[in-house]
N, C-alpha and C positions, 0 to 999 in steps of 0.2 A: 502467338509466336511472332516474332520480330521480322522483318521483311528485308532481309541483306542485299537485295537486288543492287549493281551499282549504279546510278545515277549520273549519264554522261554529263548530262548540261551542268547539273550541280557539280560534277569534280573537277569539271571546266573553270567555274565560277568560283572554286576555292582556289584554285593555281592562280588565278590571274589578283585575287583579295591577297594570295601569299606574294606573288610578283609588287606589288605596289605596296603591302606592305613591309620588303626588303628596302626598295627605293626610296619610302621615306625614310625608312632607317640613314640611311644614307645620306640622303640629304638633312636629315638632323645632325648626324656628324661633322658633316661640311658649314653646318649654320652657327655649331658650339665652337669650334675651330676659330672661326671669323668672326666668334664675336670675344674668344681668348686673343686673337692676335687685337681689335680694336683696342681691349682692355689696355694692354701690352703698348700701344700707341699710346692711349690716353695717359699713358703712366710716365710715358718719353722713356719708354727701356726698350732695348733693341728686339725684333720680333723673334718667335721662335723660330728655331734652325726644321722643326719637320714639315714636310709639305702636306696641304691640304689633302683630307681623304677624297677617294673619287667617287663621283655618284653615281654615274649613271653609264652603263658599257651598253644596255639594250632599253631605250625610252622609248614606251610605245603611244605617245603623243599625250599622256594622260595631264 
């Protein structure tokens, strides 16, 4: 039989693998962005009218 005990330190340790991997999410957005506005230079066409998405509201120094 299977042991459903929870596991504090492990559920710990998935929150914070789930926290940093929203952050990158984030900052891959912000890096696909910036590199569609460079393109958008490179091409001498005026840049896009939306503003960068934002990345980070809680960075915990990682």
């Amino acid at each position: 039989m299977l042991n459903w005990r929870r596991d504090p330190e492990r559920e710990m340790r998935l929150k914070e693998l789930e926290k940093r991997s929203k952050q990158l999410e984030r900052e891959l957005a912000l890096l696909d962005w910036m590199h569609s506005e460079l393109d958008l230079i490179e091409a001498d066409l005026p840049s896009s009218s939306s503003p960068p998405p934002t990345t980070a509201a809680n960075s915990s120094g990682c």
